[in-house]
C-alpha positions as CSV (number, residue, x, y, z in Angstrom):
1,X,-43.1,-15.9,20.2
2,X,-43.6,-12.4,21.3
3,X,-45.7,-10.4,24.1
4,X,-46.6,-6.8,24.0
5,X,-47.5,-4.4,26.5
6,X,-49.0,-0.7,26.1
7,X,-49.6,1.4,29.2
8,X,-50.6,5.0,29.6
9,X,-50.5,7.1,32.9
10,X,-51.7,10.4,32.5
11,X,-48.5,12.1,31.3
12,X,-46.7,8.5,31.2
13,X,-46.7,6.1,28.5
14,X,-45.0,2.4,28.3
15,X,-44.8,0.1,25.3
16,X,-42.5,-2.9,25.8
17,X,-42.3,-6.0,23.8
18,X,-40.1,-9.3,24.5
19,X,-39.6,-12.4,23.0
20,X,-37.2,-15.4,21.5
21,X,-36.8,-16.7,17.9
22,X,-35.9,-19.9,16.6
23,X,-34.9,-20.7,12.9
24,X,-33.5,-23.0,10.9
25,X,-32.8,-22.7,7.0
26,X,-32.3,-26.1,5.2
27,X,-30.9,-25.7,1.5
28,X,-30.0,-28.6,-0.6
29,X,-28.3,-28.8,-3.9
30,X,-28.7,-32.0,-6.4
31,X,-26.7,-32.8,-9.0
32,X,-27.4,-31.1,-12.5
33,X,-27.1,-32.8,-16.0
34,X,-25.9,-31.8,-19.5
35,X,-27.6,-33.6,-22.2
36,X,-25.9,-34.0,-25.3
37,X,-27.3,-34.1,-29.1
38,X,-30.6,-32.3,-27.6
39,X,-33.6,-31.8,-29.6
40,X,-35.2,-28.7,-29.0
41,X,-38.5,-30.7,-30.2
42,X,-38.4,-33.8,-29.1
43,X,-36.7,-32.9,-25.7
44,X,-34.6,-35.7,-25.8
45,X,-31.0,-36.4,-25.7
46,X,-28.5,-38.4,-24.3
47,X,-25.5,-38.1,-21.6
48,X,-23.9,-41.7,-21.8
49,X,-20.7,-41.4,-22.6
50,X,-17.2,-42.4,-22.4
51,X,-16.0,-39.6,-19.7
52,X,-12.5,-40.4,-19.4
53,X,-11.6,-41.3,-23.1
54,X,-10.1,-38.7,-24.9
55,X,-11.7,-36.9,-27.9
56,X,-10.0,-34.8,-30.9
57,X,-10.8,-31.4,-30.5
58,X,-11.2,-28.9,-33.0
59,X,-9.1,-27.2,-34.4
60,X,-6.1,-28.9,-32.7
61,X,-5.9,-30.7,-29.5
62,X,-8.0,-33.8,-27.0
63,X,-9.6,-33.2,-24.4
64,X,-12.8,-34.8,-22.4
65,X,-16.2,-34.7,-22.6
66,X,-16.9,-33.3,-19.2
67,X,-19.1,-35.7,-17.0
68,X,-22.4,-34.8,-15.4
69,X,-21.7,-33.5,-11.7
70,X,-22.2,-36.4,-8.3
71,X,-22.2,-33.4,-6.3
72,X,-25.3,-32.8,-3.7
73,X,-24.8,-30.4,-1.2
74,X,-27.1,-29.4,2.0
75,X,-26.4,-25.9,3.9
76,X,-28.1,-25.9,7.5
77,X,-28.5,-22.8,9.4
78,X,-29.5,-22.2,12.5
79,X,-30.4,-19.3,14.7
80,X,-31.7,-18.4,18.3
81,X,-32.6,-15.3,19.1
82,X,-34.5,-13.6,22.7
83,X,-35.0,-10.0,22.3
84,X,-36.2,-7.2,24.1
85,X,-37.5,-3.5,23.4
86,X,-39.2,-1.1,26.2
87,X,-40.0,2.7,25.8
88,X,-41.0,5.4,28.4
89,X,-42.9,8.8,26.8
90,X,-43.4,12.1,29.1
91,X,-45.6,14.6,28.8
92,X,-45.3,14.1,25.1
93,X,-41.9,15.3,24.8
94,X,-39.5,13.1,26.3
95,X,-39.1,9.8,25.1
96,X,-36.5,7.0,26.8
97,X,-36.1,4.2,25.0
98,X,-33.8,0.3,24.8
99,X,-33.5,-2.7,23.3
100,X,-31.4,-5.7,23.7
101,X,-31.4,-9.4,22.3
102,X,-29.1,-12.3,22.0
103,X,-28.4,-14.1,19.0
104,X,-26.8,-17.6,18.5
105,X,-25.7,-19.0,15.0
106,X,-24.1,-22.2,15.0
107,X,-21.3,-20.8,12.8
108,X,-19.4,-19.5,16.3
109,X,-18.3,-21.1,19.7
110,X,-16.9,-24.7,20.0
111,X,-19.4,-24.4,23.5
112,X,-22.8,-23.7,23.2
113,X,-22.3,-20.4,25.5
114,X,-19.9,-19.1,22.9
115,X,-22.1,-19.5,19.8
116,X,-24.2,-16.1,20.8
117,X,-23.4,-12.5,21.3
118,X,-25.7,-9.9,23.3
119,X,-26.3,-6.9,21.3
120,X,-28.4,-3.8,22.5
121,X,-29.0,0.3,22.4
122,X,-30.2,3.0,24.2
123,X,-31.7,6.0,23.1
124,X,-33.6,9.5,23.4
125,X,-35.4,12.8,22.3
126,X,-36.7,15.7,23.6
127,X,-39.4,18.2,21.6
128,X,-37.9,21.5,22.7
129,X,-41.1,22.8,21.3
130,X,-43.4,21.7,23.1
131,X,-41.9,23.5,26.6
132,X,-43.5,26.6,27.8
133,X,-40.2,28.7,26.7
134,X,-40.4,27.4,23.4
135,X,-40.8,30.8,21.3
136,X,-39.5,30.0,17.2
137,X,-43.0,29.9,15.7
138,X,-41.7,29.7,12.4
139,X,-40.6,26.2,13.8
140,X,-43.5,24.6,15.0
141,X,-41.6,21.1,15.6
142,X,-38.5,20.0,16.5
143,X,-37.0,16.9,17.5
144,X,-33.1,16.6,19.0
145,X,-32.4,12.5,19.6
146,X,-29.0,10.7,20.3
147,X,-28.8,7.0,20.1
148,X,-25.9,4.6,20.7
149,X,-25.8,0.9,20.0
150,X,-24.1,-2.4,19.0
151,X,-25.1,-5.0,16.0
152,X,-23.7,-7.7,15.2
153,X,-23.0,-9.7,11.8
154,X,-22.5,-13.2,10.6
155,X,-19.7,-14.2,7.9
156,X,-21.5,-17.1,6.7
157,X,-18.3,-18.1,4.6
158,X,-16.2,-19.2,7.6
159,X,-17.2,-21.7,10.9
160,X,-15.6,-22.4,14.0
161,X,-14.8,-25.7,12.5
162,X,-12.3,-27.4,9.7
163,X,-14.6,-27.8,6.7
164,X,-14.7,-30.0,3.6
165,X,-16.5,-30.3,0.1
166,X,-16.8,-33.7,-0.8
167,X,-16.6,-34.9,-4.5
168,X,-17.2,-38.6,-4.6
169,X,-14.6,-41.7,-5.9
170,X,-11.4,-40.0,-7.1
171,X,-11.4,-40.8,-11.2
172,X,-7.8,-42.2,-10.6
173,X,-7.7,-44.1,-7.4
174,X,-11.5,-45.0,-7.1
175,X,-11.4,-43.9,-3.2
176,X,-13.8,-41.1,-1.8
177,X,-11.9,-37.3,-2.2
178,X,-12.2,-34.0,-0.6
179,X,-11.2,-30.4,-0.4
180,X,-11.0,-28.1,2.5
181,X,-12.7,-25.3,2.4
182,X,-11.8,-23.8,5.7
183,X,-9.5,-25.0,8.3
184,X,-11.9,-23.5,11.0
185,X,-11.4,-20.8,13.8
186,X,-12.0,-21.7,17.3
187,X,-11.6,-18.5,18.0
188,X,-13.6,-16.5,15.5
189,X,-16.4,-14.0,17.2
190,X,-19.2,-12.0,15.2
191,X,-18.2,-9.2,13.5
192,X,-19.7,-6.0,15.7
193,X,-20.4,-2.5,14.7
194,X,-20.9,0.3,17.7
195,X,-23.2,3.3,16.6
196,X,-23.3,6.5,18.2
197,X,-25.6,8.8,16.7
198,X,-27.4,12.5,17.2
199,X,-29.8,13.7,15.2
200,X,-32.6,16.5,14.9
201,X,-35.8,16.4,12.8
202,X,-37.7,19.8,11.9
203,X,-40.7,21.2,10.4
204,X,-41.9,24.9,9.5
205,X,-44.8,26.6,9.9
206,X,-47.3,25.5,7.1
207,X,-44.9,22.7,6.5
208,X,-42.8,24.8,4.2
209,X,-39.5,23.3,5.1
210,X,-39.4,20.1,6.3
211,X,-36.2,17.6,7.1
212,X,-33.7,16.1,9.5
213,X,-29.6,15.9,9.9
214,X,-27.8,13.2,11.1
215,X,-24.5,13.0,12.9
216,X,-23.0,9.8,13.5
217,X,-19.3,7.8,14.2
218,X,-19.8,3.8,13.5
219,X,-16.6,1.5,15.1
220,X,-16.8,-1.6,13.8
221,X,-14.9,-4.3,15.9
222,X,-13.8,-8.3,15.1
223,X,-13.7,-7.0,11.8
224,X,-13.6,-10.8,9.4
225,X,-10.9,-11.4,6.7
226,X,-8.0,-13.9,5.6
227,X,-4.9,-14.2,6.9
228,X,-2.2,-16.0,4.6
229,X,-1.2,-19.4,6.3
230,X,2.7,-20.6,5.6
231,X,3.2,-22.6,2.8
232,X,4.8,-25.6,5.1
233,X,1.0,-25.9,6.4
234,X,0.2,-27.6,2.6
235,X,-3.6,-25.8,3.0
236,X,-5.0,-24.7,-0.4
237,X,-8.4,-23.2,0.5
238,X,-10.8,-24.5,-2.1
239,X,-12.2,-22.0,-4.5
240,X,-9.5,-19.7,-4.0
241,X,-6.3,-21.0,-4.7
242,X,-4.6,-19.3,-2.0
243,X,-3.4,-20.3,1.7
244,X,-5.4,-18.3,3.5
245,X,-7.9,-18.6,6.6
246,X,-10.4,-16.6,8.0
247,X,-10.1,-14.8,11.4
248,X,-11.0,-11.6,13.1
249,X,-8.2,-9.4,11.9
250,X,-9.0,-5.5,11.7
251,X,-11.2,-2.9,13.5
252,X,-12.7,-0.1,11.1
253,X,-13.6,3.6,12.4
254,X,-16.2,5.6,10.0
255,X,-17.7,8.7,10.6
256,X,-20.3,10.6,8.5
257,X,-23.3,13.0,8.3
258,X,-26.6,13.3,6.3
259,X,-28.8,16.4,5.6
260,X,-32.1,15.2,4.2
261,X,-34.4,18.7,3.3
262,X,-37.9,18.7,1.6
263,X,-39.3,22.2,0.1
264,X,-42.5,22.8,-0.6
265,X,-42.2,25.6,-3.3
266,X,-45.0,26.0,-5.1
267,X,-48.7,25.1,-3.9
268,X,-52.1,26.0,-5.7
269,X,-52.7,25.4,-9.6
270,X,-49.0,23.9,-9.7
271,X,-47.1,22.0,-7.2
272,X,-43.4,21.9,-7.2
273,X,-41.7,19.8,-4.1
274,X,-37.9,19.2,-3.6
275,X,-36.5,17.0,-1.8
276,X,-32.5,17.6,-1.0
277,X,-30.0,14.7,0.5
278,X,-26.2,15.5,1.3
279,X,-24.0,13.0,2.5
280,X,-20.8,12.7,3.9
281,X,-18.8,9.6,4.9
282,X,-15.3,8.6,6.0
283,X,-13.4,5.6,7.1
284,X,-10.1,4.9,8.9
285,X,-8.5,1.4,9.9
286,X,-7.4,1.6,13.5
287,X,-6.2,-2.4,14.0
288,X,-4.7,-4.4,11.7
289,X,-3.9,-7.8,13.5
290,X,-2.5,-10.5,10.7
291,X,0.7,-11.5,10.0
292,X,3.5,-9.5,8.4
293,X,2.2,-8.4,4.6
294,X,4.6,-9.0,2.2
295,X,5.0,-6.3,-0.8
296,X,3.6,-7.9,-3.7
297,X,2.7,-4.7,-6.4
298,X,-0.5,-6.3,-8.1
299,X,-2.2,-6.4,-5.1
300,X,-1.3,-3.0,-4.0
301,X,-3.1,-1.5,-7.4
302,X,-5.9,-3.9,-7.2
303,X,-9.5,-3.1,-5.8
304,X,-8.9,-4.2,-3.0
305,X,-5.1,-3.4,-1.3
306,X,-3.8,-4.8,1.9
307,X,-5.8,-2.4,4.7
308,X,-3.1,0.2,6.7
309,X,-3.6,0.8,10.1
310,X,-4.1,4.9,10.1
311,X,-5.5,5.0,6.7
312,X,-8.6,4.4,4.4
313,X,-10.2,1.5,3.8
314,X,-11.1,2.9,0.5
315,X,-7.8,4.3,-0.4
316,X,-6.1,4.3,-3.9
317,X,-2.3,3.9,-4.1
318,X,-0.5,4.9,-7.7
319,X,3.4,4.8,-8.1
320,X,4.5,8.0,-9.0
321,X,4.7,9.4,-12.6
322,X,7.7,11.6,-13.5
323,X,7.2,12.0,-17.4
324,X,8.3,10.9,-20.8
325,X,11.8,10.4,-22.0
326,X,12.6,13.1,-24.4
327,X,14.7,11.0,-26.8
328,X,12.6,7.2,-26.4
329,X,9.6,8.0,-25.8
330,X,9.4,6.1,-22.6
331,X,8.8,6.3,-18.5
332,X,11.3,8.3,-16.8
333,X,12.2,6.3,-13.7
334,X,14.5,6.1,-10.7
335,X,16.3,3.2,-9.1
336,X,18.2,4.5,-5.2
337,X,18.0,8.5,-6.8
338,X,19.5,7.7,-10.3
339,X,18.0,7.3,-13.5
340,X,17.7,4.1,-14.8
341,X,15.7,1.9,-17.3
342,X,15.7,-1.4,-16.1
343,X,11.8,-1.4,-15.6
344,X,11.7,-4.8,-14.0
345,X,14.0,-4.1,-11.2
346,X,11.9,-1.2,-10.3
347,X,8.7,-2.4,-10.1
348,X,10.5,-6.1,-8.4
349,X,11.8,-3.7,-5.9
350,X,9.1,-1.4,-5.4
351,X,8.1,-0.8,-1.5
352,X,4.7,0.1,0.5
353,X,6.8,3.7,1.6
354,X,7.5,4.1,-2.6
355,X,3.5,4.9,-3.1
356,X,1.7,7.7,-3.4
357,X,-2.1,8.1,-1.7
358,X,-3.8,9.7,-4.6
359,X,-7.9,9.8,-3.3
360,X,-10.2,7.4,-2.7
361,X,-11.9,4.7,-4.6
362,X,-15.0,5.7,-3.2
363,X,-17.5,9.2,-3.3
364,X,-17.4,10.5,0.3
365,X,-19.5,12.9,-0.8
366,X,-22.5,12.2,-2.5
367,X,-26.1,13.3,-3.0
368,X,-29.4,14.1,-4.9
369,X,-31.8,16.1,-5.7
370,X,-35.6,15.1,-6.7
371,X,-37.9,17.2,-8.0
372,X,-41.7,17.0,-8.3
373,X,-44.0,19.4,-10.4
374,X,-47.5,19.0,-11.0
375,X,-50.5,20.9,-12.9
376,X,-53.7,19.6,-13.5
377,X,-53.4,16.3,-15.4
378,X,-49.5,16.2,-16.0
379,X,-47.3,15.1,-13.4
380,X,-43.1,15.5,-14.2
381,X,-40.8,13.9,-11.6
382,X,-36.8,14.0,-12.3
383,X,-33.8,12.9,-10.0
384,X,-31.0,14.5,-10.4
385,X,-27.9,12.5,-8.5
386,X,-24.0,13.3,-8.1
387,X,-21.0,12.0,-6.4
388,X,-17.7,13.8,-5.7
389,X,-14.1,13.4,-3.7
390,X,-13.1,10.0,-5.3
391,X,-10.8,8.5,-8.3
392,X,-10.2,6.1,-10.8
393,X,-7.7,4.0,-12.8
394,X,-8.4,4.5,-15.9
395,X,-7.4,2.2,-18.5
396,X,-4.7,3.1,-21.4
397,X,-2.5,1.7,-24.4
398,X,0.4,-0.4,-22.8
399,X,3.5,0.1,-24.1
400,X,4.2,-2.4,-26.9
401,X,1.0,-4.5,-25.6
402,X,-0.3,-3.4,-28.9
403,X,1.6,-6.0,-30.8
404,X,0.1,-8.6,-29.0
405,X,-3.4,-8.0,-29.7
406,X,-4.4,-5.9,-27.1
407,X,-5.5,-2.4,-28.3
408,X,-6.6,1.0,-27.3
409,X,-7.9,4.1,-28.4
410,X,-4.5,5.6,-26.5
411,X,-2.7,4.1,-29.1
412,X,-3.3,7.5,-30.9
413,X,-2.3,9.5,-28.7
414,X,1.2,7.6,-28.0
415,X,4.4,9.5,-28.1
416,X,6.1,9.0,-31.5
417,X,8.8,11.5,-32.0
418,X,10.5,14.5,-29.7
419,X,8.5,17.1,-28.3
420,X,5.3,14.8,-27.8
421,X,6.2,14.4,-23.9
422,X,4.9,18.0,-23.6
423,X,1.3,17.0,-24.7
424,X,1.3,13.3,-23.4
425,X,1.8,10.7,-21.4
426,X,1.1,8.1,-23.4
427,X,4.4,6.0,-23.4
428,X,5.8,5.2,-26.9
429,X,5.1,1.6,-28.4
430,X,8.3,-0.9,-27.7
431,X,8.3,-3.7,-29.9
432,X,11.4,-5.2,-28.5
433,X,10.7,-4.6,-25.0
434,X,6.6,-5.8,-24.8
435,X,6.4,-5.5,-21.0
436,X,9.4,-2.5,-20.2
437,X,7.1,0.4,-20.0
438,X,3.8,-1.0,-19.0
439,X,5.4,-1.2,-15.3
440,X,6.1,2.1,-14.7
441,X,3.1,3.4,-16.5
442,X,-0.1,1.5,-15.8
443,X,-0.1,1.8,-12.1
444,X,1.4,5.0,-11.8
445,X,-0.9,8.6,-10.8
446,X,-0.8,9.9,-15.1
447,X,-3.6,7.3,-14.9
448,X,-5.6,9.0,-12.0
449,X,-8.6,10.2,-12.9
450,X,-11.4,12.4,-11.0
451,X,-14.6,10.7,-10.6
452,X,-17.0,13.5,-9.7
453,X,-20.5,14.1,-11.5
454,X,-23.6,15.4,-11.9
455,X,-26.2,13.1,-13.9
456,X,-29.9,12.4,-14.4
457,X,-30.6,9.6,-13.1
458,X,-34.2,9.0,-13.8
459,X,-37.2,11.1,-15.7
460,X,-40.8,10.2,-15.1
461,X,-43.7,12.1,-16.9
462,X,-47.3,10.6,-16.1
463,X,-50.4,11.9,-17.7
464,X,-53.9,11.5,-15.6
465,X,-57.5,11.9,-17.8
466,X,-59.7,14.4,-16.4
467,X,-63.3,13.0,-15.4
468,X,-64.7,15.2,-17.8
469,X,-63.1,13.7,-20.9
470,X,-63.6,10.4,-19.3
471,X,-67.6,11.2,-18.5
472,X,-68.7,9.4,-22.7
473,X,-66.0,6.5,-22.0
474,X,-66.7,2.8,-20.2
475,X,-63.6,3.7,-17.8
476,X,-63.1,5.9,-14.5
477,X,-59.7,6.1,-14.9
478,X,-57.1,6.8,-17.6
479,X,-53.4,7.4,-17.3
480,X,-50.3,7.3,-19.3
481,X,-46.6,7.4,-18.1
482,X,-43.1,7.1,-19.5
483,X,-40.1,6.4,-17.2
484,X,-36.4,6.9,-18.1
485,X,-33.4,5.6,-16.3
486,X,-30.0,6.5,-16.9
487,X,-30.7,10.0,-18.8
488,X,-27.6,11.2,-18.8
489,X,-24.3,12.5,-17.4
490,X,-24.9,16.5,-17.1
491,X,-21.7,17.0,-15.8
492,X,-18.0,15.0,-14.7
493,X,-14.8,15.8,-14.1
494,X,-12.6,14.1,-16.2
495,X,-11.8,14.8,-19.9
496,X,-12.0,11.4,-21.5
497,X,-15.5,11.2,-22.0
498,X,-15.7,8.5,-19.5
499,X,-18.7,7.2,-17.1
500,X,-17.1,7.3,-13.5
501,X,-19.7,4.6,-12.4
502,X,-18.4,2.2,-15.0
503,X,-14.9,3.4,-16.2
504,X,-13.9,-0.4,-17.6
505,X,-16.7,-1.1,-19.4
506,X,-15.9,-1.5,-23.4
507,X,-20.2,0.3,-23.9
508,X,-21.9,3.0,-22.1
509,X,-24.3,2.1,-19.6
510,X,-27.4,1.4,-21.1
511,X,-30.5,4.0,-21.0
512,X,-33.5,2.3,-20.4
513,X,-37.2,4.0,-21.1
514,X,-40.4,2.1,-20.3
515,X,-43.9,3.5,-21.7
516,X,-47.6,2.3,-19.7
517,X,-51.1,2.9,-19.5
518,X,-53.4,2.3,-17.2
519,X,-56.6,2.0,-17.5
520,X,-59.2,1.5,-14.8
521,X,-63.0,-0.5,-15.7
């Protein structure tokens, strides 16, 4: 339900709505079937079997035939909402507006007073060029606005309560089984975000120029994640393996800015319009609040590392690289400031204040550039897109990994004899010690790789029939158009021929082109 209410007053204007929102989403899950022998023709086949006999396997082994799944599953969600949004308008030039609402899921609150969270903003603007004073008439309009608010988010993965996934009779025992999902958090709050931004849109005479830039710092608050649960508790969370439970834990500070500019450069016979976005982003973790982390190297390396309070969320941690052995071939590392090869120890031993901060996993600076050209029939519209400040782990050979079966194109490039540790850093292949260099060369910053580029993204060439060719045909209309995705990388940064946006991936990323017609009766 919602009212509305529009009011002017001479040089005052009001527009205010209200209102309150009630949902519920119901999804159920039934059980699914495999059937067995099939018959592509006949659709028929059968799923009555023996499921807890054991069958030879090919080539060597027994195993069961899996049974059909008992499971059916129904998800309820519910939401209350009341909102609220009012704005006041001045002599065309000053503008006042708010919101505010309260939202209710009943993921949160053991008390029904708990389960909601108000959430509002504020904002304003003022047309400086509309005053009296106003004297840049090369800048017919101008816009200056500052708005600060608070949202709020739902982790639908988590509830105030302990939750379980039932799987029917137990094949052993015959009784009814379950798995915890979640412990539950009496405690646990929405996740909110606080936004303060200030902003200015413009616009030349003759609408020349045209654009707006944006200023703004986000704090995000309640922040959701797991925190690992002592092994004495004997909680596996289902699904994950791990003891872990959900719970506000961290507090995230991002700030950032955006420059959006369109150019009208050409007008008359042919039309050329660009339109320019820069953007600008940065994150820091200000609160932290889980239990002590203990060092475990995977995790440190993986996508996603442990947060630090002070630091990026995004942040990429490499051990340091200090070169090839001269006589071996492999790692140089050091154990307490001495020399040593006992790989395992080192990387066992390794500590949080051992890593080095090499860049971050993601572009804080990005942008695009579109361009649009037209002349008579033939329209030709191309985006070119790029992405800067941020790194990589790339992957490589692994010393002595190679006689296990698992390859790469490294391999050539290993060291094999003295004097090769001046052009690589590609360890040497260890046949008796598979795993000795892989730990002090996989993860360390020789891997590091710069991610900035410069591609096309996308390419689109249309072609529109004149009237006059058209004027013999049964049509009105006739236009043709090909469209390219994924053109090509123009430019990047690192040497290894690799795509930045998918440096794992054993193919390129596919180009895709698409060709139409349409034709209008």
């Amino acid at each position: 339900m919602q009212f509305n209410y529009n009011q002017s007053f001479g040089e005052h204007t009001v527009s205010a709505l209200g209102g309150g929102d009630l949902r519920q989403f119901q999804g159920d899950t039934f059980p699914g079937y495999t059937l067995y022998n099939y018959d592509s023709d006949l659709l028929t086949g059968t799923a009555y079997f023996n499921y807890t006999q054991n069958y030879d396997n090919r080539p060597t082994g027994r195993g069961r035939i899996p049974q059909p799944s008992n499971l059916r599953r129904r998800f309820v969600d519910r939401y209350l909402s009341y909102f609220g949004n009012a704005s006041y308008r001045f002599k065309e030039r000053y503008t006042l507006s708010a919101s505010a609402r309260w939202d209710g899921s009943n993921l949160f609150g053991v008390k029904t007073n708990q389960k909601g969270t108000p959430l509002w903003s504020i904002g304003g603007s003022w047309e400086p060029a509309r005053e009296a004073f106003y004297a840049w008439g090369w800048l017919p309009y101008l816009r200056i606005r500052a708005t600060y608010g608070r949202s709020g988010n739902v982790n639908k993965s988590v509830s105030v309560f302990p939750t379980i996934v039932h799987f029917g009779p137990d094949w052993i025992s015959g009784l009814q089984s379950a798995q915890l999902t979640s412990i539950g958090n009496p405690s646990l709050r929405w996740e909110q975000v606080s936004t303060v931004n200030f902003g200015a849109d413009f616009r030349s005479k003759n609408q020349r120029v045209s654009g707006s830039v944006e200023f703004y710092r986000k704090i995000a608050k309640d922040l959701i994640g797991a925190d690992r649960l002592p092994p004495s508790t004997g909680i596996i969370t289902a699904g994950t393996a791990q003891r872990t439970n959900l719970i506000n834990y961290a507090d995230l500070n991002t700030k950032g800015a955006d420059l959006e500019l369109t150019t009208a450069n050409l007008r008359g016979q042919v039309e050329w319009r660009s339109t320019l976005l820069l953007n600008w982003v940065n994150n820091k973790v200000t609160r932290f609040n889980t239990g002590d982390i203990d060092f475990q190297s995977n995790s440190w390396f993986s996508g996603n590392p442990p947060p630090v309070v002070g630091e990026s969320r995004d942040v990429v941690y490499a051990q340091p690289w200090n070169g090839l052995d001269s006589k071996t071939g492999l790692p140089i590392i050091y154990i307490d400031g001495e020399r040593s090869t006992d790989y395992s120890q080192y990387y066992l031993n390794m500590t949080y204040g051992d890593l080095l901060q090499v860049g971050s996993k993601i572009p804080t600076v990005y942008g695009s550039l579109r361009n649009n050209l037209k002349w008579r029939g033939v329209e030709l519209d191309f985006l070119i897109s790029w992405k800067g400040d941020f790194v990589f782990r790339r992957s490589s050979m692994l010393p002595g990994a190679e006689y296990y079966g698992t390859y790469h194109m490294d391999y050539f490039k290993r060291w094999q004899k003295p004097g090769d540790e001046l052009s690589t850093n590609v360890p040497n292949g260890n046949r008796e010690q598979p795993l000795a260099g892989s730990y002090a060369y996989r993860f360390t910053e020789a891997l590091i790789t710069r991610g900035d580029n410069v591609r096309l993204q996308d390419l689109n060439i249309n072609y529109t029939f004149s009237q006059k060719l058209l004027k013999n045909l049964p049509i009105q209309n006739l236009r043709f158009h090909v469209y390219m995705r994924n053109v090509g990388i123009l430019w990047r940064a690192n040497k290894f021929d690799i795509d930045p946006d998918y440096p794992a991936a054993e193919y390129p990323a596919p180009r895709t082109v698409a060709l139409g017609v349409k034709i209008d009766f």
